[in-house]
C-alpha positions, 0 to 999 in steps of 0.5 A: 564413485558416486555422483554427488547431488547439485549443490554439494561441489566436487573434488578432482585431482589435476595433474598432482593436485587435489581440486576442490570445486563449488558452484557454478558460473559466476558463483563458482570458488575453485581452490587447490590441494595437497591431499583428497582429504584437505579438499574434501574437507574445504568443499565440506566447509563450504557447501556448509556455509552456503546451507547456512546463508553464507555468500558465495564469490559473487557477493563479496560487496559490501552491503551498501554498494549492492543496495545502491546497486539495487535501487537502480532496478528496484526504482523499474518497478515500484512508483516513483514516491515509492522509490524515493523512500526506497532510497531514503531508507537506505541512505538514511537508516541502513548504510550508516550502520551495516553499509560496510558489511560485506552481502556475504557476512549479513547475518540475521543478529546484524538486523535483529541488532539495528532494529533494536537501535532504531526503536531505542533512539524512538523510531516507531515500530511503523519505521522500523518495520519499512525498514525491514520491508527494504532491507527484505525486498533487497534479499529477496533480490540478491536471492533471485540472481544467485549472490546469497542462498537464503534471505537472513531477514527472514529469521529476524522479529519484528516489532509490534505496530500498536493499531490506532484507533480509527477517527472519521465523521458520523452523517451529522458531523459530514453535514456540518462539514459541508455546511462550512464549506456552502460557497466555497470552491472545495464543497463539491470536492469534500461532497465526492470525498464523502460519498466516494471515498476516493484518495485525495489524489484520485479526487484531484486527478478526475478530469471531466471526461472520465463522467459518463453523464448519462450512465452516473459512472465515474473512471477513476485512472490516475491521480496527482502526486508531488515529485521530486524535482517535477511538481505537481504531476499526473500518474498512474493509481495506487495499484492496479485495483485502483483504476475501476469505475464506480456510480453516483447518485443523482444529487452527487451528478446534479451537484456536479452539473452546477459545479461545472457551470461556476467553473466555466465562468472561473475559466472566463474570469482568468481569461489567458491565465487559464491552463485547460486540463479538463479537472474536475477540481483544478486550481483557479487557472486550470493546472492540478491543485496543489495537496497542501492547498486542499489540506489548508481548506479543509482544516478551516472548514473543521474548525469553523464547523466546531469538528475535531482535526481529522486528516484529510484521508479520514474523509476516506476512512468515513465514506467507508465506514458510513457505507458499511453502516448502511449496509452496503454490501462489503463488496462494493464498498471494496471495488469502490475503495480499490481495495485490491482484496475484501478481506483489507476492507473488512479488516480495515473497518472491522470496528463496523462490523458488531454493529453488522452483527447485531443487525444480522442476528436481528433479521434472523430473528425476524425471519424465523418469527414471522415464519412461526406466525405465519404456521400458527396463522395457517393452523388457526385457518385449518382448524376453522376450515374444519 
């Protein structure tokens, strides 16, 4: 008899019975019969339902045991924020409507079907979508140790995200904002914001000895997030493209030689209140400085400047957009964004991009213009020589 190709199981006969017989290990599911025939035919059915996605043995959990199961790993290897959201999601959008189904009998119409339910009841298309990106994550792992045979998430549509215009501050309107800020203790920081586009909080998580003074290079290794339970703590960057070093430029270190100054005298008014860890922007004793508090500065300044209510982050958005504006080269403006790849820069900021077009398509022009010059110049001199 011919051996059968892994994956299709096996049919044997055991004393006076037929075994059938599919898969292996903890995925193995063993049932007896009369006849060859009636085995064949099981070992048929189920070597068909594995093809089409179907669990095995090991899978017969309902969905919501095994997403609670995988929270526990998944929280090992993503950020801590991340994994609070993680389990956000779960609980709150999709144990409460597929949590009974069992892993096994997930199909691709059960997804599809509370997609289309969370978009009627006027969760964005954004939502919608990290929910998908949760419930694929979790598939993909069921994949990996052997409970399902293919991720059924993947045969599901996923809405649209409507891209929403880009709001961020000419060089005019920067200067206006620094202006309102002239005296006050976020100056320097919305001057680094600016001139850097580094997160918010990267700017709160800078400590003095990440500045080389005599090199301008700036390290840029953690930042300061809210987490849950634990406040205000210090943590690793957004990703690993996150941590890289950037310069600055001679007004932005003179800038922060007197920044240095007012808050070493800051350091002398709070006297034994003073928490020492050598930020570069803490709070007025010295500890990291809460997010909702630069947030509240911040919206003051715009309002006093007469500019519109952007987000903090557009401060990022306009860094970027005014570097690229200058013609900085894309590929700084990336490594000084830790951006993991250019083509997100690019894409991002694609709006600068005409502008970067048009300057291009000058250049050339001039290039050739001046060489068409530069023969009929040559010409003039020949025929003079002559």
């Amino acid at each position: 008899m011919a051996k059968r190709a892994a994956g299709e199981g096996s049919v044997y006969k055991r004393a006076k019975r037929w075994v059938g017989q599919v898969g292996s290990g903890a995925n193995r599911e063993t049932k007896y019969f009369d006849t060859q025939r009636e085995a064949n035919e099981w070992r048929h059915k189920k070597v068909e339902q594995r093809q089409q996605g179907l669990m095995v043995a090991g899978s017969k959990i309902p969905l919501s045991k095994f997403l609670d199961e995988w929270l526990i790993v998944a929280r090992t290897s993503v950020r801590p924020n991340t994994g609070d959201q993680y389990t956000q999601i779960v609980h709150q959008h999709i144990n409460p409507h597929l949590g009974e189904i069992l892993l096994r009998d997930l199909t691709p119409h059960h997804i599809q079907n509370l997609y289309t339910k969370k978009l009627a009841k006027d969760i964005s298309p954004r939502t919608t979508r990290l929910i998908h990106a949760v419930i694929h994550n979790a598939l993909n792992h069921a994949l990996k140790i052997g409970l399902v045979v293919r991720n059924v998430s993947d045969a599901v549509t996923l809405p649209k995200v409507a891209r929403k215009e880009m709001k961020t501050l000419d060089d005019y309107q920067v200067r206006q904002l620094l202006q309102a800020a002239d005296g006050t203790r976020m100056q320097v920081l919305f001057w680094i914001a600016v001139t850097t586009g580094l997160r918010q909080g990267e700017l709160l998580g800078l400590k003095w000895s990440d500045l080389d003074w005599q090199t301008r290079r700036l390290q840029i290794q953690r930042q300061v997030q809210r987490r849950k339970g634990k406040g205000l703590v210090f943590c690793e960057p957004k990703s690993a493209s996150g941590r890289r070093v950037i310069s600055l430029g001679e007004k932005t270190i003179e800038i922060l030689r007197g920044h240095r100054e007012k808050q070493l005298m800051e350091q002398i008014v709070a006297g034994d209140k003073w928490k020492e860890n050598d930020l570069i922007f803490p709070s007025p004793i010295g500890t990291p400085q809460d997010c909702a508090n630069v947030l509240k500065a911040y919206k003051k300044c715009l309002e006093k400047a007469g500019l519109p209510n952007l987000r903090f982050h557009d401060l990022r958005h306009t860094a970027a957009t005014l570097m690229l504006q200058q013609e900085i080269n894309p590929k700084v403006v990336q490594e000084r964004l830790g951006h993991s790849d250019i083509s997100l820069t690019l894409n991002t900021y694609s709006h600068v991009l005409p502008s970067m077009q048009e300057k291009a398509a000058e250049k050339m022009d001039e290039l050739f213009t001046l060489t068409e010059v530069s023969n009929e110049l040559r010409k003039i001199k020949q025929t003079k020589n002559q």
